[in-house]
Structures are given as structure tokens and as C-alpha cells.
C-alpha positions, -999 to +999 in steps of 0.1 A: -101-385-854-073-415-865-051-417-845-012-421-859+005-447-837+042-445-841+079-457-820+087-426-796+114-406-798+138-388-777+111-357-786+086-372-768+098-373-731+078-348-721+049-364-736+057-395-718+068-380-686+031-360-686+013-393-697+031-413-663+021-386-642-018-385-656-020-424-652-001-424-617-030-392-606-054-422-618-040-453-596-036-424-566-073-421-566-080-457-566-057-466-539-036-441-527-025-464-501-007-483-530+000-460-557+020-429-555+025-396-578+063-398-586+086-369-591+081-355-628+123-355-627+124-389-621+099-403-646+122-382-670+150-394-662+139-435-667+125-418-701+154-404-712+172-434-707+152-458-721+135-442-750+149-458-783+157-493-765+128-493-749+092-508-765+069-477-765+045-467-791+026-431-788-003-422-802-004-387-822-031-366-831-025-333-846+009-331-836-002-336-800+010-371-783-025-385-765-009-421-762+013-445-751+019-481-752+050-499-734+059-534-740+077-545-711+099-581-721+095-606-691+121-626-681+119-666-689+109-689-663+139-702-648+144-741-652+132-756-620+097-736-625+066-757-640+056-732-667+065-741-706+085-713-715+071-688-733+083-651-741+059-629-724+055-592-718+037-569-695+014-542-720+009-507-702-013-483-721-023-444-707-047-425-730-053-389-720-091-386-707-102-364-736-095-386-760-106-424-741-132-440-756-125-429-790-100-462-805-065-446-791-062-476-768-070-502-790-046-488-818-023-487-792-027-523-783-027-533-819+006-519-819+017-529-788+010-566-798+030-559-832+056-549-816+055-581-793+054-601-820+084-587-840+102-597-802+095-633-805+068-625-775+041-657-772+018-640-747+012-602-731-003-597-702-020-568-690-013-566-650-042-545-639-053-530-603-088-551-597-100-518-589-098-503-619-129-513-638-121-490-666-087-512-674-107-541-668-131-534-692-106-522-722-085-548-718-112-572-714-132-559-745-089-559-763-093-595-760-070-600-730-086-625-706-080-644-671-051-660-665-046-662-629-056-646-597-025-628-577-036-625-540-014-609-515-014-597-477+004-570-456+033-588-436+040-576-404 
């Protein structure tokens, strides 16, 4: 099973839409105190506006979309920051369970890291829940490493 890794179309909302919704169920287990199921209208909506501007990549198999990839482009560090500006973008991937551990992600980053490239991006990063030692590990095992530690705390 080969994947076919392609740009998605206006055809493959609903795809996308049930691809959000299986990765947001994910997160919800994790932490459900941070993560959150979204309506299926909304997550349709934000496709249907943003598929063929957008960076997304889906994976096909037999007709079937199993994948996505979404390049998001970062904005530059402003001037009075300390970091070198570089174009970087976030990389989201969602596989559908059945078909995880069998080379749909890593097409998918392939792609995704293509498609960065033909945007003039320097660096992606993949922004993961620490929890999530299945992202971890695929991203780690993609080639993505450590860049930084984000820490944060509940105010009030």
C-alpha cells in the first residue's frame, strides 16, 4: 500500500473536516482539559475557505483520503526580536489509525517539507503536546528535533 500524496481540493473537505475531528478525539483523550472536539460545521467552514490557498497535502489510497499534511507559514520575527530571520512554518500531520505505522506520515512530511521549500520556508517545526508520545516519536524518528522548551502556567 503506496500511498498517493497530492494538493487537496475543494473535493476533499469532508475528508479534511473528518481527519480534524479524528485528531481533535485524539488531543481530547490526552488532555481534555486543553483540547476540545470542535463543531464538524465549523472545521468546514475554515476548510472551505482555505482549501486551494491554503498548504495541505492528503494522502490517497484507493480513492479514499487517509492523510493530511498542513503547512502553516509563520510570521517573521519582528525587528526588535533576537532571532536571524528565517521563514518558518508550523507542520501538522493526522493519519487515520488504520493506516499509522504504514509510511502515510512520513510521505506526508516529505511532502509537507516540499512544499515548504517551494515557500522560501528555512525551518518547520512541529509544535507537539509533550503528552503525545506517538507525535513525539514520528516526528522524532522524521528527523524533527529539539529546539526549545515552551513552559506555561494557569494565570489567575
Amino acid at each position: 500500500m503506496s500511498p498517493s500524496i497530492r494538493r487537496a481540493e475543494r473535493r476533499d473537505v469532508p475528508a479534511l473536516v473528518r481527519l480534524r475531528l479524528a485528531n481533535a478525539e485524539r488531543h481530547v483523550q490526552l488532555a481534555p482539559e486543553l483540547f476540545r472536539l470542535p463543531s464538524a460545521d465549523a472545521v468546514r467552514r475554515h476548510f472551505e475557505h482555505v482549501v486551494g490557498s491554503a498548504l495541505i497535502s492528503v494522502a490517497e489510497v484507493e480513492g479514499e483520503v487517509i492523510g493530511m499534511a498542513e503547512v502553516v507559514l509563520l510570521p517573521d520575527p519582528p525587528d526588535h526580536q533576537i532571532l536571524v530571520p528565517r521563514r518558518a512554518a508550523d507542520v501538522h500531520t493526522v493519519v487515520l489509525d488504520g493506516y499509522r505505522g504504514r509510511g502515510v506520515g512520513r510521505a506526508l512530511v516529505t511532502a509537507a517539507e516540499r512544499m515548504a521549500a517551494d515557500h522560501d520556508v528555512a525551518i518547520t517545526f512541529a509544535t507537539i503536546f509533550a503528552a503525545n508520545d506517538d507525535a513525539v516519536g514520528f516526528y522524532s524518528a522524521s528527523g524533527f528535533g529539539p529546539r526549545g522548551i515552551v513552559l506555561s502556567k494557569p494565570c489567575g
